[in-house]
N, C-alpha and C positions, 0 to 999 in steps of 0.2 A: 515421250517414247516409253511402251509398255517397259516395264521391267521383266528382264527374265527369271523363272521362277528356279525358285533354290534346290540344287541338285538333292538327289535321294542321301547322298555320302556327306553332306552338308548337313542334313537334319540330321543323320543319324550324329554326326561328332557333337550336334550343340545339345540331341537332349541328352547323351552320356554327360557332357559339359554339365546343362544346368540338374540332373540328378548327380554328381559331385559337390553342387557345389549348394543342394539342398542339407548334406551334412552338416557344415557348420551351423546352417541356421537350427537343423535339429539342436545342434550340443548347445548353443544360444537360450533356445524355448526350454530344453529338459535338461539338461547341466551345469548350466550358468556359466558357460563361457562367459570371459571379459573379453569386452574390446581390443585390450592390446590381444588376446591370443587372437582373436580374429587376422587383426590385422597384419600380424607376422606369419599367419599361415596365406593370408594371399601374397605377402611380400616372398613369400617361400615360391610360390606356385609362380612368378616372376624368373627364376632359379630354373625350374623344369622348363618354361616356354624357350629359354635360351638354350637349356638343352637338347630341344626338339630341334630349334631349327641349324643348331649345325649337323641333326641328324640328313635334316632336307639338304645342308649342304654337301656333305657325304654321299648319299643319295642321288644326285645332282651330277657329282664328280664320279661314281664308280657304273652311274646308268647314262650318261652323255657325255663324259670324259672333258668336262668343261672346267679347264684347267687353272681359269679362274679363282677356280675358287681356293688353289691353294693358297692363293695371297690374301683373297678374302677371309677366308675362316679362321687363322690365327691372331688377325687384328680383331675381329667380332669377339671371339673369345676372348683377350684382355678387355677389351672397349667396354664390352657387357659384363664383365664379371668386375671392373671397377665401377661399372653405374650401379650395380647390384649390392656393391659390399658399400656404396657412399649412402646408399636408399637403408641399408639396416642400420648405419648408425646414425644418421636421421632419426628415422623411426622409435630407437628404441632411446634417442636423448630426447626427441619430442613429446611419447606416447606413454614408456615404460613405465611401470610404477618403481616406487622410489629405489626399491631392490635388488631391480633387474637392471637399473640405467647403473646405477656403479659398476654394474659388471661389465655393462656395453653389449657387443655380440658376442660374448663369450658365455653368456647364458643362452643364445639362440637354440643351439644343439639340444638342452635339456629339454624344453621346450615340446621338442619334436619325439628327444628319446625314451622321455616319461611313459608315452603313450596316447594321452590325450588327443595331440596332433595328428598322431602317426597315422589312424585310420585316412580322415581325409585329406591330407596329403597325401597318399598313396592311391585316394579315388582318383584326386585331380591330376595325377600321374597316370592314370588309365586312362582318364577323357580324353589327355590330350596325346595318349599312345593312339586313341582309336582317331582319334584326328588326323595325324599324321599319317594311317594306316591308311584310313576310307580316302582321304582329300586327294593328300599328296601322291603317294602309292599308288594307290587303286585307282583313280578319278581322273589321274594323269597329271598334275598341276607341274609336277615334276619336267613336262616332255619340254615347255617352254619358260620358264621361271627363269630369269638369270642369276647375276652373282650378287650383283648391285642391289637388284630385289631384292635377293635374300637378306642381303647384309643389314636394309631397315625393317626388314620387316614388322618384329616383332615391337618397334619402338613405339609407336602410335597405338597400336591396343593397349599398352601398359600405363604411358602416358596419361589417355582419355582416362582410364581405369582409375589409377591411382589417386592422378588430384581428385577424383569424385569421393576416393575413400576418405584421404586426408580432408577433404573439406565436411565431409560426415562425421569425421572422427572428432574434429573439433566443435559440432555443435555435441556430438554423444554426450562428449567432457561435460560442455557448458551444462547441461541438462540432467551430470549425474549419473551416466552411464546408465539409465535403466532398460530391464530387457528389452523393452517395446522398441525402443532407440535402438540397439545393437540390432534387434532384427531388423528393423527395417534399414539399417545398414546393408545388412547382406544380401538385403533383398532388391535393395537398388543396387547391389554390386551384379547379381545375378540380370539383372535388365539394362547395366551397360554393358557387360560380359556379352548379353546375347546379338545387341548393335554390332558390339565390334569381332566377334569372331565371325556375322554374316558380313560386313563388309572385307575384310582380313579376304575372306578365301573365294569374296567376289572380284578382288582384286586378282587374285594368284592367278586365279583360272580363266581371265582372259589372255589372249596372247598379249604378247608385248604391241605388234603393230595396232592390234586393238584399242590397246590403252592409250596410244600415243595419237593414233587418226581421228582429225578435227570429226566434226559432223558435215556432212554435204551441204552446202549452201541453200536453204530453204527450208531443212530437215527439223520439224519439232523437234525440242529441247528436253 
């Protein structure tokens, strides 16, 4: 079965996407980012995806009155901000250098308020404004998306993501951290980013009986 081709509001969110997410690999080539900042700033960007989508929740609930979601969206919000705050200290007892891990997540903030971070962080906080702008908003994903959807959405982009990064981050180590390694960190982060945000919003955007209807008896696969 042809595949259908990627809506106009779909390319525009992933190449705002992947020019956010060419920043880091600039500060990588020409600042000498380390790894661990890499990696805590996609763990951050983690932080924004879950705030986008109780935005779509929101959205959801004040454009279709689908009441749902009140129940939904208070459990996502602790569910996700505990898988997010158990992912940082993870992270920063696995990754940190010897410095930062004494402190735990309580050095995260610096981190971002230094400067360093704050630019692209604040790109990938635009990408996925205009994501959520073009997709969901504009595009309609919004008209039939339910509660349920909503509520994993976001777990399977993250998932696929991360263990890629963790499993890179542990050869970076092995290897010394050098730049060549961190780039091409980021750059295979950038090429499963772009898998999973085109499947992510080929998902949303079919209807639900879509999703769910076998194929007709006969029907190439």
């Amino acid at each position: 079965m042809t595949r259908p081709a990627v809506p106009p509001s779909t390319l525009l969110s992933l190449a705002t996407l992947v020019l956010a997410n060419l920043l880091p690999l600039a500060g990588v080539l020409l600042f000498g980012w380390s790894a661990f900042e890499v990696l805590i700033l996609f763990w951050a960007e983690n932080v924004v995806i879950g705030g986008y989508n109780l935005l779509r929740m929101l959205a959801v609930l004040l454009l279709r009155r689908d009441w749902a979601i009140l129940a939904v969206a208070p459990f996502f919000a602790v569910h996700y901000g505990l898988f997010c705050a158990g992912h940082s200290v993870f992270l920063v007892g696995a990754f940190a250098p010897p410095d930062l891990r004494d402190q735990a997540t309580s050095a995260l903030p610096a981190l971002f308020l230094s400067g360093a971070l704050a630019v692209p962080l604040l790109a990938l906080i635009a990408s996925h404004g205009v994501s959520f702008l073009a997709n969901f908003l504009w595009a309609g994903e919004w008209r039939h998306v339910d509660a349920k959807t909503l509520m994993g959405a976001p777990y399977p982009r993250i998932m696929i993501l991360h263990v890629t990064i963790i499993v890179g981050m542990i050869l970076v180590q092995a290897l010394g951290a050098p730049v060549a390694a961190v780039a091409l960190l980021v750059v295979i982060k950038i090429a499963v980013d772009t898998f999973a945000h085109l499947r992510e919003h080929r998902r949303l955007a079919a209807p639900p009986a879509a999703q769910a209807a076998p194929a007709p008896a006969g029907s190439p696969s």
